[in-house]
C-alpha positions in Angstrom: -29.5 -23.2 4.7 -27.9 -19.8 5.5 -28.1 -16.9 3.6 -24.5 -15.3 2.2 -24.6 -11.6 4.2 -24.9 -8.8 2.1 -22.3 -7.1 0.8 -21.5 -3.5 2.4 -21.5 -0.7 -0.2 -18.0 0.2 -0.9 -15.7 3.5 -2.0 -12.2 2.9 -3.4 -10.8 6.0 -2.7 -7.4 6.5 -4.7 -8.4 4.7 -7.6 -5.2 3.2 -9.1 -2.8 0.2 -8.9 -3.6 -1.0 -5.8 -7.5 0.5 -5.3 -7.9 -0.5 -8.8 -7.3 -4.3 -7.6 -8.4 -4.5 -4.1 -11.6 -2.5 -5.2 -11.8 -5.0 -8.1 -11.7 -8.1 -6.3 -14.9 -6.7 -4.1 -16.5 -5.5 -7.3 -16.3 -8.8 -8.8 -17.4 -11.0 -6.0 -21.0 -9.0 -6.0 -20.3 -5.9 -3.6 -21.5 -2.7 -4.6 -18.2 -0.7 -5.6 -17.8 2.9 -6.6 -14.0 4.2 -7.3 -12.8 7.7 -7.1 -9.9 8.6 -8.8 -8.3 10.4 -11.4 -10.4 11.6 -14.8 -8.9 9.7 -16.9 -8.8 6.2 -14.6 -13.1 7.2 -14.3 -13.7 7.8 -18.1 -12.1 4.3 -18.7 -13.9 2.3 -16.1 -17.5 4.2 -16.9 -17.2 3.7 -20.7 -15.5 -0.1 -21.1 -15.4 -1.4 -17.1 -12.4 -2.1 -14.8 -10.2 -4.8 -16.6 -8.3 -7.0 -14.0 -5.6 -8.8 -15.6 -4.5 -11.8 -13.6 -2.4 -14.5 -13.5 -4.8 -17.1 -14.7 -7.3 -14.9 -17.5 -9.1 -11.4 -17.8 -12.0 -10.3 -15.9 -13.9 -7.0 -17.3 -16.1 -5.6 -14.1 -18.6 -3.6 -15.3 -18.2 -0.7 -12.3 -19.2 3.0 -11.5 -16.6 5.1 -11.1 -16.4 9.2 -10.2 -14.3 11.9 -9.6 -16.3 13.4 -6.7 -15.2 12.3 -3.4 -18.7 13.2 -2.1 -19.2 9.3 -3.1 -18.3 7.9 -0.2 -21.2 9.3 1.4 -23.5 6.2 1.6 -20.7 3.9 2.0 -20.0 2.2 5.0 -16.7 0.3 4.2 -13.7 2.9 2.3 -10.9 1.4 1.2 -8.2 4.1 1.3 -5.7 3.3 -1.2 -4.2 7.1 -2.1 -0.3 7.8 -2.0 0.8 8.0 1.7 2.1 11.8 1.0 -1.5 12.5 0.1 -3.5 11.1 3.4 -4.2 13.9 5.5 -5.4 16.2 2.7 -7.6 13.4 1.3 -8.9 12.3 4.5 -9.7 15.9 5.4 -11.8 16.1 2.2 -13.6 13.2 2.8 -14.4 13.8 6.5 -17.7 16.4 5.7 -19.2 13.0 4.0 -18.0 10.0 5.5 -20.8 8.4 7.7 -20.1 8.2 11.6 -20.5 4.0 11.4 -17.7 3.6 8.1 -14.8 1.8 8.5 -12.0 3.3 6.8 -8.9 0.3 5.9 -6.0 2.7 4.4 -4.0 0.0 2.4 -1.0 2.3 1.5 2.9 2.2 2.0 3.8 3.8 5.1 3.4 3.1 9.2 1.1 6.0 10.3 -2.0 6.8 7.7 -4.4 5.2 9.9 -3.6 7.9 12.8 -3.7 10.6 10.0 -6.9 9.4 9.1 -8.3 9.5 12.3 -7.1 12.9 13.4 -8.5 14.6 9.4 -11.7 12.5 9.7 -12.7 11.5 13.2 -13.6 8.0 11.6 -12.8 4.4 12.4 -9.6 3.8 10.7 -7.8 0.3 10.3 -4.3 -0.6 9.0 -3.2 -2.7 6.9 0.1 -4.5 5.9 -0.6 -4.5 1.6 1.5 -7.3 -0.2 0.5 -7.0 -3.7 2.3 -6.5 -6.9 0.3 -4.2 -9.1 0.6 -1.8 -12.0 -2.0 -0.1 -14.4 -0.7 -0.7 -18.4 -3.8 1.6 -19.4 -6.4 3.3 -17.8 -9.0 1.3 -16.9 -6.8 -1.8 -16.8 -4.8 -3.4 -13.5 -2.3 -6.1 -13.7 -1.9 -8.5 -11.7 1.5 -9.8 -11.2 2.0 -11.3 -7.1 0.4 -11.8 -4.2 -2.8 -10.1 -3.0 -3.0 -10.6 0.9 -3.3 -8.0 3.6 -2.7 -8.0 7.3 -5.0 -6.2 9.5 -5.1 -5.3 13.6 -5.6 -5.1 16.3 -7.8 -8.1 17.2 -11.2 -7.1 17.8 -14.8 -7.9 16.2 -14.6 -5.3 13.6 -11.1 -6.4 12.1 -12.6 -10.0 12.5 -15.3 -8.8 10.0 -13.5 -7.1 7.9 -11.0 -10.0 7.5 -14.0 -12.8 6.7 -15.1 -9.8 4.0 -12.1 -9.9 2.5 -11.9 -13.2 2.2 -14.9 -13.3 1.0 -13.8 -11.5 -2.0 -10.9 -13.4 -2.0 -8.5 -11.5 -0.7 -6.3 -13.6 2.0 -6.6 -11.4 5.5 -5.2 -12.3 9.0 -5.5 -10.2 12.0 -2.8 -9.4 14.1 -1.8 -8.5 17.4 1.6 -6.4 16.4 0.0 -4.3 13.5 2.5 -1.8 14.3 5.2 -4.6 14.0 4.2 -5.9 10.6 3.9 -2.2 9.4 6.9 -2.1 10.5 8.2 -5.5 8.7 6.6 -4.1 5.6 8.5 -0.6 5.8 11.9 -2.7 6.5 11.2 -4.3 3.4 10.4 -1.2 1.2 13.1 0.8 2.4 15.9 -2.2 1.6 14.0 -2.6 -2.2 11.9 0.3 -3.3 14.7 2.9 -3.6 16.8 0.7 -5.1 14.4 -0.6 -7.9 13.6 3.0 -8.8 17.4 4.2 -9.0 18.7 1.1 -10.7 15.8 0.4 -12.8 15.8 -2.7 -11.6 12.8 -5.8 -10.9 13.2 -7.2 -7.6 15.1 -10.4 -8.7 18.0 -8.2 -10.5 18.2 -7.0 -6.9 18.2 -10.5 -5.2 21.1 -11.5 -7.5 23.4 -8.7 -7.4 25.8 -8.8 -4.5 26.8 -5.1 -4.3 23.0 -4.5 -4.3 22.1 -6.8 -1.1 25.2 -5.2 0.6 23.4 -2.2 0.0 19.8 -3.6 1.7 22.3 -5.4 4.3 23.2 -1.9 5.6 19.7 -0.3 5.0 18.1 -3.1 7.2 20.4 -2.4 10.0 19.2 0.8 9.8 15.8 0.2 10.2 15.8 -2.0 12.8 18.0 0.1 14.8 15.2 2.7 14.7 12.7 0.1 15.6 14.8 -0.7 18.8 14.8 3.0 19.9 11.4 3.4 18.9 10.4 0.1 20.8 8.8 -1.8 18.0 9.0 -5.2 18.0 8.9 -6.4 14.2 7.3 -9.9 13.8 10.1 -12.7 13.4 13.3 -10.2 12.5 15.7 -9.4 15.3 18.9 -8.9 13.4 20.3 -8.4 10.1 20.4 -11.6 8.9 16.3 -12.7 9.4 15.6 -8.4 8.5 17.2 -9.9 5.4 15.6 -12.6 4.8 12.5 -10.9 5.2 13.3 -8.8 2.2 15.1 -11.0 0.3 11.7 -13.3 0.7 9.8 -10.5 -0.9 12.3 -9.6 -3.4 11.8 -13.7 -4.9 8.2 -13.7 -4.3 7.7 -10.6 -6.3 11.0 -11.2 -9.2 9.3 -10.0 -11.8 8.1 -6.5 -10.1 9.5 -2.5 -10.3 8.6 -1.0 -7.2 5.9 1.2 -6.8 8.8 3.7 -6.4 10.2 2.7 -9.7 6.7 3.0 -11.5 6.1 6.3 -10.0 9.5 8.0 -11.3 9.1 6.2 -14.5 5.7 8.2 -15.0 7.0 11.1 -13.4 4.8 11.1 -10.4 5.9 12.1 -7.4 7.2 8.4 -5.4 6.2 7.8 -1.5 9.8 7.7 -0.6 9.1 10.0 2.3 7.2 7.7 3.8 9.8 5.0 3.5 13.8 5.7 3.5 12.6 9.6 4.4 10.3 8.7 7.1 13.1 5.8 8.5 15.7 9.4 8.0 13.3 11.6 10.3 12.7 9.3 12.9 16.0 8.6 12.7 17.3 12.1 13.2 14.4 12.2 16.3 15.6 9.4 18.3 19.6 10.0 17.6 19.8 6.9 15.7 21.9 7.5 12.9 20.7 6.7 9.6 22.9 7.7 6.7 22.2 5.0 3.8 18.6 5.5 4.2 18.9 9.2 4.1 21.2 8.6 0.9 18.4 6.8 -0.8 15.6 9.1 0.1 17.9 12.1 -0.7 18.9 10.5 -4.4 14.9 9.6 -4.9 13.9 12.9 -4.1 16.2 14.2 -7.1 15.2 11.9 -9.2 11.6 12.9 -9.1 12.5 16.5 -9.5 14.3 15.7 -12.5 11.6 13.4 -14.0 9.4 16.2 -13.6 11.0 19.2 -15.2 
């Protein structure tokens, strides 16, 4: 009989919704976990465990959790889960302790943090496409609400690792061979919902049932996808508005129930990733002469928004 392969240790970095979860799910199948986040997330996990709250019961992980992002130093797998605005700072903080043989998967919103990983750390750095709907009620505790799978690339020995390692926690994984087109797919889908959520206070299937509202992603998708073109990225399945649509719209039912992270964010008065979404869509935009003025809009109206949360 074969033995099960050990588990590689394993940093969370970016301890919160979405670290909080993936980092659970590893924790609870056996590997050994440490999560580095915020005081207050720490204190919780240290004194009464990580509490995942899922669709089918309540699992309290007993789990070490720390500040210090010297704790990645004897880890060899880093899941880098931190806001997308915060990934070359982070990254260049962890470089002085990362081992040279870690594997750094950066599950966050946003098409590029594995090259800003990269270039802060010199360190292997994988994408990921993240479809999960997450929040944190109370420190300490992550709730589950949708999906949970990931898409990793390009195809090669390591990714095919990773992904049976993920599974293995039971996490759903594929590799692809157009990482860059289902970063891309993901991004077309967060700019069409996330700003929208977060300035209408609205769940995802408010937005899938109000017409004015899907005229608005109608016009954001064609956007995006105009970018892509000039850009020359090929986005897996969607070649014109009406499949960009259903792409969205596909996320927007799977995930009814769900604020975007964008929504949570303003709603705690944190600052949102909308630069790497409508704002990163409005730059490239503005590089390639592609123009872009509904995504700007949203970005633009976002940006306020978080200004006025936080005064």
């Amino acid at each position: 009989m074969s033995e099960t392969p050990e588990w590689p240790r394993t940093a969370v970095v970016g301890a919160g919704a979405v670290g909080g979860y993936f980092g659970g799910m590893f924790a609870r199948a056996g590997a050994p976990t440490v999560f580095i986040g915020r005081k207050h997330f720490t204190d919780a996990v240290n004194s009464k465990g990580l509490v995942l709250d899922k669709l089918h019961g309540q699992d309290r992980i007993r789990a070490t959790a720390t500040v210090e992002i010297s704790a990645v130093r004897d880890c060899s797998l880093i899941l880098f889960c931190v806001k997308a605005n915060d990934t070359s700072a982070t990254a260049t903080q962890m470089a002085p302790f990362v081992r040279p043989d870690a594997t750094v998967v950066c599950l966050q919103n946003g098409v590029d943090n594995a090259d800003q990983v990269r270039a802060a750390a010199n360190v292997t750095a994988v994408p990921a496409a993240v479809y999960v709907a997450v929040s944190v009620p109370e420190s300490g505790r992550v709730k589950h609400l949708a999906r949970g799978d990931l898409i990793i690339g390009p195809p090669s020995e390591r990714t095919t690792q990773l992904a049976d390692l993920f599974g293995r926690a039971g996490i759903p994984c594929r590799v692809s061979d157009n990482i860059e087109g289902e970063l891309w797919l993901k991004l077309l889908r967060n700019c069409a919902l996330n700003a929208i959520s977060a300035l209408g206070h609205a769940r995802y299937g408010d937005i899938a049932q109000n017409i004015d509202a899907k005229q608005l992603m109608e016009d954001v998708v064609d956007e995006v996808l105009a970018v892509a073109r000039k850009a020359r990225v090929v986005l897996p399945g969607v070649h014109d508005r009406q499949s960009g649509m259903a792409a969205a719209m596909e996320l927007a039912t799977q995930m009814a129930d769900a604020f975007s992270s964008t929504a949570q964010d303003l709603n705690r008065g944190r600052p949102t990733e909308i630069e790497a979404l409508n704002g990163y869509i409005a730059r490239r935009g503005a590089e390639l002469g592609v123009p872009v003025p509904v995504n700007h809009a949203l970005f633009t109206l976002v940006k306020l928004a978080e200004r006025t949360v936080s005064i």
